[in-house]
N, C-alpha and C positions, 0 to 999 in steps of 0.2 A: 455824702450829705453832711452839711452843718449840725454838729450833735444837737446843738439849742432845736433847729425844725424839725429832727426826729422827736426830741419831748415833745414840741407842741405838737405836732400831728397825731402823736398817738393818745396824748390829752385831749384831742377834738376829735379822734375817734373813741374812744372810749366815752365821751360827754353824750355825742349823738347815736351812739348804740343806747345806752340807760334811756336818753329822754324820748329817742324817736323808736324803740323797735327796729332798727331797719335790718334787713336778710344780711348773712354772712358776703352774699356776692354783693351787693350796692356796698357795704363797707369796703371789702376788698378793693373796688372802682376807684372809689374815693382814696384809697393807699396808694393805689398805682397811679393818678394823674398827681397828686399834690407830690408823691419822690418823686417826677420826672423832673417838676415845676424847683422841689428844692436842689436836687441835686446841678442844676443849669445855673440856678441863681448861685450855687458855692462852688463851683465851676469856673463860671462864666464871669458875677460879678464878686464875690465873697463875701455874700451874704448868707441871712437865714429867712426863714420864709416872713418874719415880722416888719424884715426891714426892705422888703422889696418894693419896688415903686409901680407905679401905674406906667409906665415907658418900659419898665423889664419886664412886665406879665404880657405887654401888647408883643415885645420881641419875643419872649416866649411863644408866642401863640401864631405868629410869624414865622419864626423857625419853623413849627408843627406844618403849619400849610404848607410851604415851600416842600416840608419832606414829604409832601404825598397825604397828609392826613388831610380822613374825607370831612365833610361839613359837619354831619352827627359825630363822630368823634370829639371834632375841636369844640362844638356845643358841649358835650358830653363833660370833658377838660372844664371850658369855662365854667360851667355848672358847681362843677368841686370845685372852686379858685373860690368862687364868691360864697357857696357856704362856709368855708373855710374862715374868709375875712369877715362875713360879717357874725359868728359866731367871736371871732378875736374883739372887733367892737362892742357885742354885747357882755365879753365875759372882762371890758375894759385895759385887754392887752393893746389893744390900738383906739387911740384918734378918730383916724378917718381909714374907710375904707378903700385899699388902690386898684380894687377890682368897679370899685363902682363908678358908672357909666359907659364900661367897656359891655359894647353890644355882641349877643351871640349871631352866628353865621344864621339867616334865614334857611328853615329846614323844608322840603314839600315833604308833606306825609302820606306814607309809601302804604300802598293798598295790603293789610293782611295775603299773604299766599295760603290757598288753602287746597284740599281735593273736594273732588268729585264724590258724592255717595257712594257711588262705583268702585271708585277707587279705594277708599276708606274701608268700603266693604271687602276686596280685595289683599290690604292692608293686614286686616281684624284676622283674614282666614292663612297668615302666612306662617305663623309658629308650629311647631312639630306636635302634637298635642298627646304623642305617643312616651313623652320623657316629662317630666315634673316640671321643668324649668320653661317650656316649650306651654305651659299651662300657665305658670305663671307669668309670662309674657304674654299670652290674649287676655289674661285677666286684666292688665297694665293699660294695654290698650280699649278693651272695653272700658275700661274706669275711665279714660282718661277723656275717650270721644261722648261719654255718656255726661259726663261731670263738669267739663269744659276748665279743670282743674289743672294750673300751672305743671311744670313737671317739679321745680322743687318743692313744691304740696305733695303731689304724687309719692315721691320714692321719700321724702319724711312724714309719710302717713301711720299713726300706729296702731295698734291694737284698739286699744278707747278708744279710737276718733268712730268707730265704725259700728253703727246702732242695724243690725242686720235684720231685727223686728221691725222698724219702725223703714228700712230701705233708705237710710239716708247716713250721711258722711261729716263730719263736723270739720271744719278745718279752719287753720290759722294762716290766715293771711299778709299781705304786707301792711305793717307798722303794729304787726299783731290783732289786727281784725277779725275778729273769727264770724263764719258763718255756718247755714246748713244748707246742703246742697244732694237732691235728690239723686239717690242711683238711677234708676227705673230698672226696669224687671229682668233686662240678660243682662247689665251689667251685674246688677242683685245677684241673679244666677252664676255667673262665672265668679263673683266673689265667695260665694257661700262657697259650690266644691272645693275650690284652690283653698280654703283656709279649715274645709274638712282634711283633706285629703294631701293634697300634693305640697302645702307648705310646710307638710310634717317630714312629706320624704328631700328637703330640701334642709331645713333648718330645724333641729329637737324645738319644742314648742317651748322651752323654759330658757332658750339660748338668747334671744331675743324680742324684743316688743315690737318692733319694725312688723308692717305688716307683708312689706314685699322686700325679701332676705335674699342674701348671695351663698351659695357655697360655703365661705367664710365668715357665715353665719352674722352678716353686717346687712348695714342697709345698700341696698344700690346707690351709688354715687348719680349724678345727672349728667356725666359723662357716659358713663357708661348705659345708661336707657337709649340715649343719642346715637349711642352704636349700634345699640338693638333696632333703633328704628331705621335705618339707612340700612342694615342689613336687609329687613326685612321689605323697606320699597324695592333695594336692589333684586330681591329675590321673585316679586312678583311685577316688575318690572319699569314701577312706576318712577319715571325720569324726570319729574320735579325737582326742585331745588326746595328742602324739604327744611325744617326750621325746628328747634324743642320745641316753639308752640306751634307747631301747625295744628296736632290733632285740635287745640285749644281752639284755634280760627275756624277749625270745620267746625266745631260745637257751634259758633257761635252763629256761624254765615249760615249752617243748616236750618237752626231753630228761626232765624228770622225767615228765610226764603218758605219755611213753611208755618208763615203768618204768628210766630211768637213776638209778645210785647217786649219795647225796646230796654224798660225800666225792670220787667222781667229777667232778661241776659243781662242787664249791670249788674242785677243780686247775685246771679247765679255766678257769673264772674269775679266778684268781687271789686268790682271797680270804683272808687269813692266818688269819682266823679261821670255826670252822663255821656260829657263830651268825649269822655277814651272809649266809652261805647259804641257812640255814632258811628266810629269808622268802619265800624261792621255793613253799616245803613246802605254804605257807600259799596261795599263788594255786593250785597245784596240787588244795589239797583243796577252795576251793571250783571247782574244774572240776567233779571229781566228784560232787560236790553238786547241781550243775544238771544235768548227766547224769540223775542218781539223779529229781531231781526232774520232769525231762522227758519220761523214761523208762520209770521203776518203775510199776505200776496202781497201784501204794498212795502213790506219791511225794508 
């Protein structure tokens, strides 16, 4: 990479962490599509990322398709290209923008996968509950199906955030939004034991703030819960193609199918806007549908 577009990149990450909040992983994202973009432009043309043109970002992005990259990727890419430049126009490193009026790939948006009550239930009852750690993973998972709480909210949840009088959770959100978001009563339950009991035989209580600790006395990474979860579908047998947010999607798809308000699940979610909610609407109503059609004599 051109030394000049490793300073600016990492001066327009550094800018957009301060002003925007954003999570360790969207920064990350943003590192890895704009070094792919500069290292091809000092490569290919010998440039740096200031001096690229609207005809090398479009070859860029050309390249990508041709290798196999799917349509939400190359959106994804394009997304960072044009924050990128028009932060350079705002902070008066450039002119004119060369990302602007290159259009992104039209995307359909892909129905949440979720489980079954059943299944979820299933899910909840698969950890060993006879060893500490085996507690603290149905606690993870009660929290997670109860709260409909991201998982990196989850395993950077700490000590404060959790008002265990009051049965509720405070958390920080994306762009730093915080809200409060109810346990109800077995998730309540499965937290209280685990942080009498079994989080002591896991981590000394003064080693860490993390409320759900490894061995190594750290917080769990999001990797690693991801492994926990796929274990445990594989162990009780469920053969979905299972996602970090599915439990999230259950939370959501459950509380609509049993008549919860729509502006209700965007609180609880955290969603800025209503429209990222809606797509919930949309699994919910083919529930009904196969209901209707499973059901109905005329279905």
């Amino acid at each position: 990479m051109h030394p000049a577009s490793e300073r600016q990149l990492e001066t327009f990450i550094d800018t957009i962490w301060m002003e925007r909040g954003l999570s360790e992983n969207t920064l990350n994202a943003y590192r890895t599509d704009l070094n792919g973009l500069a290292k091809w432009l000092y490569t290919q043309c010998q440039r740096d990322l200031l001096h690229a043109s609207r005809s090398q970002i479009l070859d860029y992005l050309s390249l990508r398709v041709n290798g196999g990259a799917k349509s939400r990727s190359t959106a994804r890419l394009l997304s960072s290209v044009k924050r990128f430049y028009q932060y350079c126009v705002r902070e008066q490193m450039l002119k004119v923008d060369p990302s602007d009026r290159i259009d992104a790939p039209k995307l359909g948006r892909p129905l949440p996968k979720y489980l079954s009550e059943a299944e979820v239930e299933a899910l909840l009852l698969a950890p060993d509950l006879n060893h500490p750690l085996g507690i603290r993973d149905r606690t993870m998972l009660e929290l997670l199906y109860a709260t409909g709480l991201r998982v990196s909210e989850l395993v950077t949840l700490r000590l404060e955030q959790i008002n265990l009088r009051q049965g509720v959770v405070r958390v920080q959100g994306k762009g730093g939004k915080e809200r409060l978001v109810p346990l109800g009563e077995e998730a309540l339950s499965w937290l209280d034991n685990y942080l009498k009991d079994a989080r002591h035989q896991i981590t000394p209580p003064a080693a860490s703030d993390y409320v759900f600790t490894t061995r190594r006395q750290s917080a769990m990474t999001r990797q690693a819960f991801w492994y926990l979860i796929k274990r445990y579908a594989g162990k009780v047998g469920i053969k979905k193609h299972l996602t970090p947010h599915t439990l999230r999607h259950c939370f959501a798809t459950h509380l609509l199918n049993h008549g919860a308000d729509l502006r209700v699940v965007q609180m609880l979610l955290g969603h800025s806007d209503l429209s990222t909610t809606q797509i919930y609407t949309h699994v919910a109503r083919e529930r009904l549908r196969s209901l209707h059609a499973e059901h109905h004599p005329r279905g």
